[in-house]
PDB file of N, CA, C and O in Angstrom, chain B, residues numbered from 101:
ATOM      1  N   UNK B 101       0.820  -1.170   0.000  1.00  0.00           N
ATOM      2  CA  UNK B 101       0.000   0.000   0.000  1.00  0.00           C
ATOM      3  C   UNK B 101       0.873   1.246   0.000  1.00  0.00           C
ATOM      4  O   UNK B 101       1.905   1.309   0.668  1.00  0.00           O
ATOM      5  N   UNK B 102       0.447   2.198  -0.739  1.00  0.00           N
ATOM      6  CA  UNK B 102       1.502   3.036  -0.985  1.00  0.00           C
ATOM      7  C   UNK B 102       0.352   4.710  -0.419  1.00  0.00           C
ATOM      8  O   UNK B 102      -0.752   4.974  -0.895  1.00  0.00           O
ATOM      9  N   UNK B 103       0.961   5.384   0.465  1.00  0.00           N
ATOM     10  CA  UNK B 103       0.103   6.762   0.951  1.00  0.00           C
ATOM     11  C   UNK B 103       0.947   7.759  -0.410  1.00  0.00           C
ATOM     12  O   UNK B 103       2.121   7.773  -0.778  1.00  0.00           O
ATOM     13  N   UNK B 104      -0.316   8.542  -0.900  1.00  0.00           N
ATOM     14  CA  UNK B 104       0.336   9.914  -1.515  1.00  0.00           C
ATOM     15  C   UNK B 104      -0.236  10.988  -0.954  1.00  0.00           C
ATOM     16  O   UNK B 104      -1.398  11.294  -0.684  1.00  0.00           O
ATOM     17  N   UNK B 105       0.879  11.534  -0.826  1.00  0.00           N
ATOM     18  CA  UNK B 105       0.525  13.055  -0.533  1.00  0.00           C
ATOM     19  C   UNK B 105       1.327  14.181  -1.198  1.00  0.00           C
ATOM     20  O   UNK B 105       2.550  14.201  -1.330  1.00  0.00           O
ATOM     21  N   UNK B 106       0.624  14.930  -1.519  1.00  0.00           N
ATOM     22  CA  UNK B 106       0.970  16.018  -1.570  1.00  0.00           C
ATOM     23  C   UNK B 106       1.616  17.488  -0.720  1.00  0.00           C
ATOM     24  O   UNK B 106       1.347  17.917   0.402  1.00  0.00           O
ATOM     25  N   UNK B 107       2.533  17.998  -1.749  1.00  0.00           N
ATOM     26  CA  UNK B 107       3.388  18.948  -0.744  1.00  0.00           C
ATOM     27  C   UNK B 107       2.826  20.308  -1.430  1.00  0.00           C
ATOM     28  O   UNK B 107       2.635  20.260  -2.645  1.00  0.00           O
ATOM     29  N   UNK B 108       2.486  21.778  -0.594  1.00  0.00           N
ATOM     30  CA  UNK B 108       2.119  22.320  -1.273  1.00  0.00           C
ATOM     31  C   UNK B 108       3.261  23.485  -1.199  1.00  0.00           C
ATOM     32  O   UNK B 108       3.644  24.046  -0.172  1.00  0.00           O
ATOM     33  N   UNK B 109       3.616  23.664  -2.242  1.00  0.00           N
ATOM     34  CA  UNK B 109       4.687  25.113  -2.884  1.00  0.00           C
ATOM     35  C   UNK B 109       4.257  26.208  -1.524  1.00  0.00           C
ATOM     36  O   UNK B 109       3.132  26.699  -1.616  1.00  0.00           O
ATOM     37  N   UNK B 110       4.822  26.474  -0.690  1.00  0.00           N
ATOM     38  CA  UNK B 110       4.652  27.659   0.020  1.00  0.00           C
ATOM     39  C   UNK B 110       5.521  28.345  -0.584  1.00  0.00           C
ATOM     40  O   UNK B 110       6.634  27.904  -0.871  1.00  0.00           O
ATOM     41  N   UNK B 111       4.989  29.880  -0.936  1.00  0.00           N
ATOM     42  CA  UNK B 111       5.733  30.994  -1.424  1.00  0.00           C
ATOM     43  C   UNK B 111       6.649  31.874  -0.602  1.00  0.00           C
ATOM     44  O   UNK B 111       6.273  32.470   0.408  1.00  0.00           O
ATOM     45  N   UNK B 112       8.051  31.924  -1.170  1.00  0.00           N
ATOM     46  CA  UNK B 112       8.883  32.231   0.298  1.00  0.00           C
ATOM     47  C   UNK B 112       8.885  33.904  -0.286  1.00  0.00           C
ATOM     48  O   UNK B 112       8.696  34.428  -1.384  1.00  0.00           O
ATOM     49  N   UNK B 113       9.229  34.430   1.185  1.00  0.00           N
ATOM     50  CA  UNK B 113       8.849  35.639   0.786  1.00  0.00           C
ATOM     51  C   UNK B 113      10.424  36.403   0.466  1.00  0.00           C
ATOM     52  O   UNK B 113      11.304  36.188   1.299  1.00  0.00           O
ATOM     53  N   UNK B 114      10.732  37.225  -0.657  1.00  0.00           N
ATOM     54  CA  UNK B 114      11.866  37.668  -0.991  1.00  0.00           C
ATOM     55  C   UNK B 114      12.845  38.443  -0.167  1.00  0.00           C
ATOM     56  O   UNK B 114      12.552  39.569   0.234  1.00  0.00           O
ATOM     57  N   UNK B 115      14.230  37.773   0.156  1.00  0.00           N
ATOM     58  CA  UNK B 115      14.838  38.046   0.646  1.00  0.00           C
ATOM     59  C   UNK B 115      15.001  39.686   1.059  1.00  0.00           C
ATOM     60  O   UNK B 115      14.391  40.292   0.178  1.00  0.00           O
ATOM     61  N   UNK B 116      15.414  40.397   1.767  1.00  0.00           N
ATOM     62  CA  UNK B 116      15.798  41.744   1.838  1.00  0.00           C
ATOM     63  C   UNK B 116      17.117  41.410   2.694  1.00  0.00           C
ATOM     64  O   UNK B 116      17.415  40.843   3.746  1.00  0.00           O
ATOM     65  N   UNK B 117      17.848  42.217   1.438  1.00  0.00           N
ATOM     66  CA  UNK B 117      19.235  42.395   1.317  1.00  0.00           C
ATOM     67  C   UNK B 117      19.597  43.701   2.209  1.00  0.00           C
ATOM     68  O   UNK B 117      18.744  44.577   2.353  1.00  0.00           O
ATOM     69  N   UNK B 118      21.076  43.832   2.897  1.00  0.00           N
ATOM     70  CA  UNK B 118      21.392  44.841   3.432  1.00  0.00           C
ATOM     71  C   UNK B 118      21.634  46.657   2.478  1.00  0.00           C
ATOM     72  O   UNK B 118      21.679  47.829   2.852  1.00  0.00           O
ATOM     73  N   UNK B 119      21.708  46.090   1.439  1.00  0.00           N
ATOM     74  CA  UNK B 119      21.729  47.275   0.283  1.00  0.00           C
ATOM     75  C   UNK B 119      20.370  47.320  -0.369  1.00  0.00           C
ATOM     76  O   UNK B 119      20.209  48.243  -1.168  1.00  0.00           O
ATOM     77  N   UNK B 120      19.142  46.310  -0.132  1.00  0.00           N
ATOM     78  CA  UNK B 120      17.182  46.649  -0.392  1.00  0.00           C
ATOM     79  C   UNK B 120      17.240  47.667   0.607  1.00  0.00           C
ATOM     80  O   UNK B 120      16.953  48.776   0.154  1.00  0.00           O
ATOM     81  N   UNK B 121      17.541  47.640   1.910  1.00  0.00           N
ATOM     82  CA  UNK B 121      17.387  48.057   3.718  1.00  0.00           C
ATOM     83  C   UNK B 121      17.931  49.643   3.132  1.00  0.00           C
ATOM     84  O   UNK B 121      17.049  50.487   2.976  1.00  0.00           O
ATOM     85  N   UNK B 122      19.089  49.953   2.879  1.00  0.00           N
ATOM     86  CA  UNK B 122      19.206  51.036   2.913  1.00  0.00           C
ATOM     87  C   UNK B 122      18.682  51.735   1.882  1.00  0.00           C
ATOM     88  O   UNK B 122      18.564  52.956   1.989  1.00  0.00           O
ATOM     89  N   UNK B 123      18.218  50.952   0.523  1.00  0.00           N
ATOM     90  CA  UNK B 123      17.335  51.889  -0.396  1.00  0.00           C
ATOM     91  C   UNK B 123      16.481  51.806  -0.294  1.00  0.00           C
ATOM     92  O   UNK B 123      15.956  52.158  -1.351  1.00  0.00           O
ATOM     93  N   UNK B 124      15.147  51.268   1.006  1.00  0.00           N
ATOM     94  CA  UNK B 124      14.492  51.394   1.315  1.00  0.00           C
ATOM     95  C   UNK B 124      14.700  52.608   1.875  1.00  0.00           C
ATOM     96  O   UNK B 124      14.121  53.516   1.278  1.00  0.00           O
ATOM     97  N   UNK B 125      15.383  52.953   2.896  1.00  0.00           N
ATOM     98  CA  UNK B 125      15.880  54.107   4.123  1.00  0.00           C
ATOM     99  C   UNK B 125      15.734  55.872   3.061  1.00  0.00           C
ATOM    100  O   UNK B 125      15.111  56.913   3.266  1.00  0.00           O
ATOM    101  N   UNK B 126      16.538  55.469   2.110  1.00  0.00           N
ATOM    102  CA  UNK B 126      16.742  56.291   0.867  1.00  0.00           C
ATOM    103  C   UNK B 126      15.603  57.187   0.387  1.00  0.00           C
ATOM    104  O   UNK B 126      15.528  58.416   0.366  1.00  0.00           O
ATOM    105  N   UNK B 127      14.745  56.254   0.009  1.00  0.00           N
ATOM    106  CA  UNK B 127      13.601  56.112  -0.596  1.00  0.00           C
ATOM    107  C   UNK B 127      12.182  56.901  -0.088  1.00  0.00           C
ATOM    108  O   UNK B 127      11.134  57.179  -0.671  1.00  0.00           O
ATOM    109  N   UNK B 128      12.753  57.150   1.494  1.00  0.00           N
ATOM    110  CA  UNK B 128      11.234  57.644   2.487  1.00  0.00           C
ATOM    111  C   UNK B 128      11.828  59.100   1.898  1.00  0.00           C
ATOM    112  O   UNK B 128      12.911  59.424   1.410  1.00  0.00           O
ATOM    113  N   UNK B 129      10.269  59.996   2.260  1.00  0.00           N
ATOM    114  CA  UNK B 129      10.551  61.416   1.753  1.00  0.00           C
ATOM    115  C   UNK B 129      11.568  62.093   3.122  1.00  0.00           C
ATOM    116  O   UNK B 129      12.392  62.992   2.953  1.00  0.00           O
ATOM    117  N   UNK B 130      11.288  61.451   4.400  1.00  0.00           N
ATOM    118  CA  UNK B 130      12.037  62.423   5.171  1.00  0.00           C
ATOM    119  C   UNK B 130      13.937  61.781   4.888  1.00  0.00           C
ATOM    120  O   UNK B 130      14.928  62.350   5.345  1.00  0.00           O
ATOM    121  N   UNK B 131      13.946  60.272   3.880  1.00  0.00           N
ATOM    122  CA  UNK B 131      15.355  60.021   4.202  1.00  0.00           C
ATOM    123  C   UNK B 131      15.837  59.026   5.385  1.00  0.00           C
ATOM    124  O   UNK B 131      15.093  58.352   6.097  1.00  0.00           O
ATOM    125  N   UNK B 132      17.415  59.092   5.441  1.00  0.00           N
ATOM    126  CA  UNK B 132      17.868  58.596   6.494  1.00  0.00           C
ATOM    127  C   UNK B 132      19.254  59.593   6.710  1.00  0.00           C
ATOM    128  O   UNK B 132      19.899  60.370   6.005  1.00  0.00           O
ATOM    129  N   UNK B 133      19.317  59.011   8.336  1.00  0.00           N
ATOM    130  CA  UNK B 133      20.831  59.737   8.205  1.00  0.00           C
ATOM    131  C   UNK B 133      21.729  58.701   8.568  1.00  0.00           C
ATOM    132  O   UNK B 133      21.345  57.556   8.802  1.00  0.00           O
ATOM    133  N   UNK B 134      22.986  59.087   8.627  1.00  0.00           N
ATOM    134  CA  UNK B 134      24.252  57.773   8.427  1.00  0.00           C
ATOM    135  C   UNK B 134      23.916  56.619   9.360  1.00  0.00           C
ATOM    136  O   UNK B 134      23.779  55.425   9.097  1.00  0.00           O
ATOM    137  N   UNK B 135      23.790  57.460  10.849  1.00  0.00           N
ATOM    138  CA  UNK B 135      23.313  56.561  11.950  1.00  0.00           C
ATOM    139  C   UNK B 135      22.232  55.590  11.592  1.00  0.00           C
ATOM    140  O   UNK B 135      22.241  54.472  12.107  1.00  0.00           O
ATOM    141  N   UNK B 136      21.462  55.883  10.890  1.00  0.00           N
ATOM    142  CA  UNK B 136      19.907  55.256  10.323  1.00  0.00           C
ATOM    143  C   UNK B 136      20.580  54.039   9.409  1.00  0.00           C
ATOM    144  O   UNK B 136      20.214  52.878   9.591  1.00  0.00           O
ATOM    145  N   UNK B 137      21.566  54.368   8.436  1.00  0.00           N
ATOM    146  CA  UNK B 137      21.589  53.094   7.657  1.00  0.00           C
ATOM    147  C   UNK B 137      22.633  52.263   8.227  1.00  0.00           C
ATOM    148  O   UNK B 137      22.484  51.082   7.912  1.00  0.00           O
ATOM    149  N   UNK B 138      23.867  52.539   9.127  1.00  0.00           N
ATOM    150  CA  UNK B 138      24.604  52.228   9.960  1.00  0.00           C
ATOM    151  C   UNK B 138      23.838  50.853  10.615  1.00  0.00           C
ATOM    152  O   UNK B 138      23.983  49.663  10.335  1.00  0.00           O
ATOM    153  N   UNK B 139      22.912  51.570  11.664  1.00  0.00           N
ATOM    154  CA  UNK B 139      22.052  50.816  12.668  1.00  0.00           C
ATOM    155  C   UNK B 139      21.271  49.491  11.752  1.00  0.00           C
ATOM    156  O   UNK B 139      21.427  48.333  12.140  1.00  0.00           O
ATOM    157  N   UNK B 140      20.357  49.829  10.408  1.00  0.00           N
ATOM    158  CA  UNK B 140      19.632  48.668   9.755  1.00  0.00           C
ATOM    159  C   UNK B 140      20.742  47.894   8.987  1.00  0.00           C
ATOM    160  O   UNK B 140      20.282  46.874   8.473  1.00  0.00           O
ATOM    161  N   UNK B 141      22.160  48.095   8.744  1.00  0.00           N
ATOM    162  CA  UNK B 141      22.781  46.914   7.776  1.00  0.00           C
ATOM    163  C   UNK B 141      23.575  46.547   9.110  1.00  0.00           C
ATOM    164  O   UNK B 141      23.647  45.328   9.264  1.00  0.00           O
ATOM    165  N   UNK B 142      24.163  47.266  10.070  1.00  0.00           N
ATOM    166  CA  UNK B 142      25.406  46.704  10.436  1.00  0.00           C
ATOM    167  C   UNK B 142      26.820  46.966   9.864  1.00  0.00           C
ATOM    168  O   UNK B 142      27.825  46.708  10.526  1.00  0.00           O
ATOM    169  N   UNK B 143      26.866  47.432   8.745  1.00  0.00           N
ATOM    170  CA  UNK B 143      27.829  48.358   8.118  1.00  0.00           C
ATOM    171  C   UNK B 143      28.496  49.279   9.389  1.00  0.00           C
ATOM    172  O   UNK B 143      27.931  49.750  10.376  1.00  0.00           O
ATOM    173  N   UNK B 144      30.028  49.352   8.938  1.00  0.00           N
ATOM    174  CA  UNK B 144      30.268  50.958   9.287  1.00  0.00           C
ATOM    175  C   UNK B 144      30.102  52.046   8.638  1.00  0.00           C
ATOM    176  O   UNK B 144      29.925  51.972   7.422  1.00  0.00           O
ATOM    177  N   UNK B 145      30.112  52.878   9.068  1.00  0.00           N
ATOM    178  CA  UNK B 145      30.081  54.388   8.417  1.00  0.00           C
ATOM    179  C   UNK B 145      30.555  54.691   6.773  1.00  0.00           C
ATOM    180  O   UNK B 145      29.883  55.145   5.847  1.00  0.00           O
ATOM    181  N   UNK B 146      31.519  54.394   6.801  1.00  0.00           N
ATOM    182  CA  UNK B 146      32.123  54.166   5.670  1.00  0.00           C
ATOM    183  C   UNK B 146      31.858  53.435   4.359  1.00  0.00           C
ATOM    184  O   UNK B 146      31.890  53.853   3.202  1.00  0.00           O
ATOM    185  N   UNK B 147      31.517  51.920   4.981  1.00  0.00           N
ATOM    186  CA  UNK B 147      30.911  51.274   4.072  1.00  0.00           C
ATOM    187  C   UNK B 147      29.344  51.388   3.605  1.00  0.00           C
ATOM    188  O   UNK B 147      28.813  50.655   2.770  1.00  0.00           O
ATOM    189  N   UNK B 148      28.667  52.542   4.371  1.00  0.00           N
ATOM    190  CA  UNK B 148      27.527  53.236   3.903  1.00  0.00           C
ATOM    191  C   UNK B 148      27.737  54.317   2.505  1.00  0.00           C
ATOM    192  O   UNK B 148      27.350  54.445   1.344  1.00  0.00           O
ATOM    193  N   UNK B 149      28.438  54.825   3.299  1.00  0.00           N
ATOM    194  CA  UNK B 149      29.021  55.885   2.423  1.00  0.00           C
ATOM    195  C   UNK B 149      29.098  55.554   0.956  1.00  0.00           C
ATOM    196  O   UNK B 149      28.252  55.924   0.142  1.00  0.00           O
ATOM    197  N   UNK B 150      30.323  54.728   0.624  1.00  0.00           N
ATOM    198  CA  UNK B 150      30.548  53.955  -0.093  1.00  0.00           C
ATOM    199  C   UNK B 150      29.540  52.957  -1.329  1.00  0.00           C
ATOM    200  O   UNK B 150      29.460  52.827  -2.551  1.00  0.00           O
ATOM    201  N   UNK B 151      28.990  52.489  -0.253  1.00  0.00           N
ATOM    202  CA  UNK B 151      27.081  51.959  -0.653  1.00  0.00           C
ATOM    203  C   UNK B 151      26.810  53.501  -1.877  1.00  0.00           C
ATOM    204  O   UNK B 151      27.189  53.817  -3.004  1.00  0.00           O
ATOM    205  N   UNK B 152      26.149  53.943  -1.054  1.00  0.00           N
ATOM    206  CA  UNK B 152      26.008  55.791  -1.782  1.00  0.00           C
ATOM    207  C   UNK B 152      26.539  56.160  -2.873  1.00  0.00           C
ATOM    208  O   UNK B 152      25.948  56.388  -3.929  1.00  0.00           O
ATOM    209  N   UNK B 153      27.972  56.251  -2.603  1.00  0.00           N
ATOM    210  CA  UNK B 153      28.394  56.573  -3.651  1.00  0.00           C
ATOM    211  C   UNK B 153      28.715  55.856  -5.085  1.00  0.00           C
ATOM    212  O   UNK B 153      29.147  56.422  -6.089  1.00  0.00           O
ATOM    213  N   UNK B 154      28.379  54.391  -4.925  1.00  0.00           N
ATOM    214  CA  UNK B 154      27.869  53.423  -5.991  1.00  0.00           C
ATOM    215  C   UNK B 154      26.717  53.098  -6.290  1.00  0.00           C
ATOM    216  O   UNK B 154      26.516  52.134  -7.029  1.00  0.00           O
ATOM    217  N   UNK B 155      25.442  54.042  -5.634  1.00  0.00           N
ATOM    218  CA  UNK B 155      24.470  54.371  -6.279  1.00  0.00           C
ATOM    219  C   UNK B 155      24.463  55.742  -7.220  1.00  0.00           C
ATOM    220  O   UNK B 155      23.672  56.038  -8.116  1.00  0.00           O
ATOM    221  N   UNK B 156      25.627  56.490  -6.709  1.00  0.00           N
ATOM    222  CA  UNK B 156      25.754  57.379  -7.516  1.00  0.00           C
ATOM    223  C   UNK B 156      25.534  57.024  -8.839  1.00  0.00           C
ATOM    224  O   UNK B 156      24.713  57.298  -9.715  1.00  0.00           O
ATOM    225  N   UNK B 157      26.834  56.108  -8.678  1.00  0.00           N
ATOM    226  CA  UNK B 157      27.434  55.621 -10.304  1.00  0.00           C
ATOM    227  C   UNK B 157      26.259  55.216 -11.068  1.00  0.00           C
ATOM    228  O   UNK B 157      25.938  55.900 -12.040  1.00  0.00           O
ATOM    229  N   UNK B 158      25.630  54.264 -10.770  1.00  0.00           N
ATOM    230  CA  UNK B 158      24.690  53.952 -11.055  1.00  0.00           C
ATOM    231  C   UNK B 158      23.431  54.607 -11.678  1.00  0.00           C
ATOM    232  O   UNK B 158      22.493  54.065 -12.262  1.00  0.00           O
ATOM    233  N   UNK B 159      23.667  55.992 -11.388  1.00  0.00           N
ATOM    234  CA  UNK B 159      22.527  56.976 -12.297  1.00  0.00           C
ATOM    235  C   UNK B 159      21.693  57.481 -11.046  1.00  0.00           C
ATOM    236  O   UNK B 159      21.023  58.491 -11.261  1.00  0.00           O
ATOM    237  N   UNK B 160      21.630  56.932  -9.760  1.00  0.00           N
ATOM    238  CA  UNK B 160      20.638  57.344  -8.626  1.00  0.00           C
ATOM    239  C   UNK B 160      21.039  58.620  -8.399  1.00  0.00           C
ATOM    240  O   UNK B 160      22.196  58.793  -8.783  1.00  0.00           O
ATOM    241  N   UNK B 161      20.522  59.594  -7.916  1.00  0.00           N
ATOM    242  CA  UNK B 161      20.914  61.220  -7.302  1.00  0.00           C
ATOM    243  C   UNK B 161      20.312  61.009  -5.969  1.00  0.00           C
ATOM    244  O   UNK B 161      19.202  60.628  -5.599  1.00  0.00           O
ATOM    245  N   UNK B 162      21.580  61.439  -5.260  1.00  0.00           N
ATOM    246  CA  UNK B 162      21.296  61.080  -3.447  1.00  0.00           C
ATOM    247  C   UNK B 162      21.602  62.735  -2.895  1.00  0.00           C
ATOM    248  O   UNK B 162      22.630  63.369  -3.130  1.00  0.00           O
ATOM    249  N   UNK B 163      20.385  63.228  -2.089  1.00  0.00           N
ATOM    250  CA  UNK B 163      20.034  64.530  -2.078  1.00  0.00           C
ATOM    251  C   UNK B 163      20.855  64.491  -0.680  1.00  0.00           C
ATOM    252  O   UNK B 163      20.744  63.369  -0.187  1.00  0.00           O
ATOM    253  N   UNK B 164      21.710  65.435   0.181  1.00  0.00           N
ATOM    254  CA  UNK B 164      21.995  65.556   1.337  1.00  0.00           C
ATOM    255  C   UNK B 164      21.367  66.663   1.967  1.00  0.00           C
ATOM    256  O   UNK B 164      21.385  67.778   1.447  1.00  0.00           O
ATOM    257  N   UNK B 165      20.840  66.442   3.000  1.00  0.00           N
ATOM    258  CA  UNK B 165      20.189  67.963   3.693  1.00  0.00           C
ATOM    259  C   UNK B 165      20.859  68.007   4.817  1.00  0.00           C
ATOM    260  O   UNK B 165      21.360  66.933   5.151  1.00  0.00           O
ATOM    261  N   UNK B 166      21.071  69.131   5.685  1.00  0.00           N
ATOM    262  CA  UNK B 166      21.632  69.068   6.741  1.00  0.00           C
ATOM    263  C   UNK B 166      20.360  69.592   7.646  1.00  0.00           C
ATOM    264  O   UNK B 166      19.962  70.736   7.428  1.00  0.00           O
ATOM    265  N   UNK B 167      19.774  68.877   8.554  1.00  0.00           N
ATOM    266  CA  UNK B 167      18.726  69.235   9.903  1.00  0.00           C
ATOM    267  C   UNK B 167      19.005  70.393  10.693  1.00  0.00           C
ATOM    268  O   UNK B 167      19.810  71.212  10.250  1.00  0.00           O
ATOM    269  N   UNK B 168      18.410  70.595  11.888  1.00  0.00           N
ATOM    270  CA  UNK B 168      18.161  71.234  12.557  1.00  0.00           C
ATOM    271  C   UNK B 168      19.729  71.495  13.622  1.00  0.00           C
ATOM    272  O   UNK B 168      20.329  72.511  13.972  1.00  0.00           O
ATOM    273  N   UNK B 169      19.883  70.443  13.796  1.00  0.00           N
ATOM    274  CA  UNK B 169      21.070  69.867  14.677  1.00  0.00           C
ATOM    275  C   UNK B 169      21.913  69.211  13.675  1.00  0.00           C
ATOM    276  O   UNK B 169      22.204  68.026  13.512  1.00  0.00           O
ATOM    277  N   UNK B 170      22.217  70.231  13.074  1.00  0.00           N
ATOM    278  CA  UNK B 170      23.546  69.664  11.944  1.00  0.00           C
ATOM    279  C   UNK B 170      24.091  68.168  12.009  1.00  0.00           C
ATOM    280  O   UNK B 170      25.193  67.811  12.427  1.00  0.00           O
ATOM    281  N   UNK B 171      22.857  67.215  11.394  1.00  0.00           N
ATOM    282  CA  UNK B 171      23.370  65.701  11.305  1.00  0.00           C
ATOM    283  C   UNK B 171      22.120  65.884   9.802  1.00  0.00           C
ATOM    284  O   UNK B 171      21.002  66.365   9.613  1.00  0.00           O
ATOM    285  N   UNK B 172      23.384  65.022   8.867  1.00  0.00           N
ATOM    286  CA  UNK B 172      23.061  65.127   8.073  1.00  0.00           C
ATOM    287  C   UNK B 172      21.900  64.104   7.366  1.00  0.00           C
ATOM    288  O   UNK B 172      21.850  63.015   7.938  1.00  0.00           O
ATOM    289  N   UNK B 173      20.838  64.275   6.080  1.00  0.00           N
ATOM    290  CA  UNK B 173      19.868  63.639   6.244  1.00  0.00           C
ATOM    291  C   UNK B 173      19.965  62.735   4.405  1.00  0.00           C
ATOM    292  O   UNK B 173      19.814  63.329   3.337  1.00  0.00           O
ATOM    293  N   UNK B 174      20.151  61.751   4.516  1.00  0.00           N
ATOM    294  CA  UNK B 174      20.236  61.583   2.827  1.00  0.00           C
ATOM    295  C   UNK B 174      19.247  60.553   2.428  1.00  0.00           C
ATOM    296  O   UNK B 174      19.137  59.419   2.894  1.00  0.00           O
ATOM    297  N   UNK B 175      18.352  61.273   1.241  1.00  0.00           N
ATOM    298  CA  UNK B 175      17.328  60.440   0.177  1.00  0.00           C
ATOM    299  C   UNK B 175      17.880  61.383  -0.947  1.00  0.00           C
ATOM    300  O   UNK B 175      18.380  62.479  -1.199  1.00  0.00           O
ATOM    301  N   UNK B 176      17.293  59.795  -1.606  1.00  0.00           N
ATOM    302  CA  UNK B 176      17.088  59.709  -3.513  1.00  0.00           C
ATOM    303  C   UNK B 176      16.262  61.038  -3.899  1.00  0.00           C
ATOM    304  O   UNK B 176      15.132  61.357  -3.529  1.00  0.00           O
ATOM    305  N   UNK B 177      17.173  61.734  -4.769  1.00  0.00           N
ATOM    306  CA  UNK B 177      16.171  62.471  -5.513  1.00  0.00           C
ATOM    307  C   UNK B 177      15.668  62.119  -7.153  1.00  0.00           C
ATOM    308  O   UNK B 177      15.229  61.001  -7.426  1.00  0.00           O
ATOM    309  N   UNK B 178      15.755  62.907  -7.907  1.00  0.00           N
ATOM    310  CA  UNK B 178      15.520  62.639  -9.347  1.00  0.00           C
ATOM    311  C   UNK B 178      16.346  61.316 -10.119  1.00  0.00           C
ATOM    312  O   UNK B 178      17.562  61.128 -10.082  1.00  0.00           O
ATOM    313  N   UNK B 179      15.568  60.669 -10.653  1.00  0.00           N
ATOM    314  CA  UNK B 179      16.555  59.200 -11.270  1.00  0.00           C
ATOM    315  C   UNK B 179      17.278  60.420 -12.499  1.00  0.00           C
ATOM    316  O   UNK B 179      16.770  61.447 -12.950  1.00  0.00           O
ATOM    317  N   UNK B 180      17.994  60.090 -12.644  1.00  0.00           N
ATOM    318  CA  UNK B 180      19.153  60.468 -14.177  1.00  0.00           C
ATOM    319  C   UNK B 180      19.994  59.576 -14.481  1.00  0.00           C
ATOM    320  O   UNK B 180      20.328  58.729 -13.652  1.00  0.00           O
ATOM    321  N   UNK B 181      20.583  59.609 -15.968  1.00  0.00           N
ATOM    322  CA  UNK B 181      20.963  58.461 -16.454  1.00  0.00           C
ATOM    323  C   UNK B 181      22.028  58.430 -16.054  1.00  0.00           C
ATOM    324  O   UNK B 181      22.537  59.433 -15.554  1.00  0.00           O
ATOM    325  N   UNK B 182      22.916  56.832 -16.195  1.00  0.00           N
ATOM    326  CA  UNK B 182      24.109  56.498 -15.579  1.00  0.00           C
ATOM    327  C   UNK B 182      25.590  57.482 -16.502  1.00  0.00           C
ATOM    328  O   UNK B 182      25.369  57.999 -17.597  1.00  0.00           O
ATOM    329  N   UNK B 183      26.407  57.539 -16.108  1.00  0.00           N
ATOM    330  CA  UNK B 183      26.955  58.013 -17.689  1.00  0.00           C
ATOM    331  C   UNK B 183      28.223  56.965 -17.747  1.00  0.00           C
ATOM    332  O   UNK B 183      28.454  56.197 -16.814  1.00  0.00           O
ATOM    333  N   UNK B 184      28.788  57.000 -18.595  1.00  0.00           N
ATOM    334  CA  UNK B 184      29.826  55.994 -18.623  1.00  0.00           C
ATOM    335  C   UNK B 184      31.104  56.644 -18.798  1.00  0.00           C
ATOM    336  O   UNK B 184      31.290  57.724 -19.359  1.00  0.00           O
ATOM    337  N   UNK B 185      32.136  55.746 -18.166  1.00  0.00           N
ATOM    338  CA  UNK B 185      33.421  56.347 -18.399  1.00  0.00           C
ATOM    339  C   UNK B 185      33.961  56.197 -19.516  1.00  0.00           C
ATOM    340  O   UNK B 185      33.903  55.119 -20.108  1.00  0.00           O
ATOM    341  N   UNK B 186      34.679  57.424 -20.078  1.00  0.00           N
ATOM    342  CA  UNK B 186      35.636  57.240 -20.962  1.00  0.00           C
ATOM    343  C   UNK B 186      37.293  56.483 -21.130  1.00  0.00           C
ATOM    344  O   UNK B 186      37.889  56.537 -22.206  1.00  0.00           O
TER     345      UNK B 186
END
């Protein structure tokens, strides 16, 4: 005697990556500031930074504002195209 059963496909839900996390952070209208994407990847400072500035490349425009209490605040502004090096 043989039992069948069936297995049913549960849909896994898509990973979020430490570089989704901070272009999520990016992405809100008020922004994030360093501490903000620091704290959600675990990154240092630097390697935020860095993050950033290879969205630059990438064609993203990352707006910096400086607050009330001079700590600085950074979201995405206008998409523009990537350009390429010569």
């Amino acid at each position: 005697m043989t039992d069948t059963t069936t297995v049913e496909a549960v849909p896994k839900e898509k990973r979020q990556t430490k570089a989704s996390k901070v272009e999520a952070l990016l992405a809100r209208n008020a922004g994030a500031t360093l501490e903000q994407m620091c704290e959600a990847t675990g990154w240092q400072a630097h390697t935020c930074r860095a993050f950033m500035s290879g969205l630059r490349k990438k064609g993203r425009e990352i707006v910096r504002e400086t607050g009330k209490a001079g700590q600085s605040n950074y979201r995405f502004g206008a998409v523009k195209a990537a350009t390429k090096a010569s």
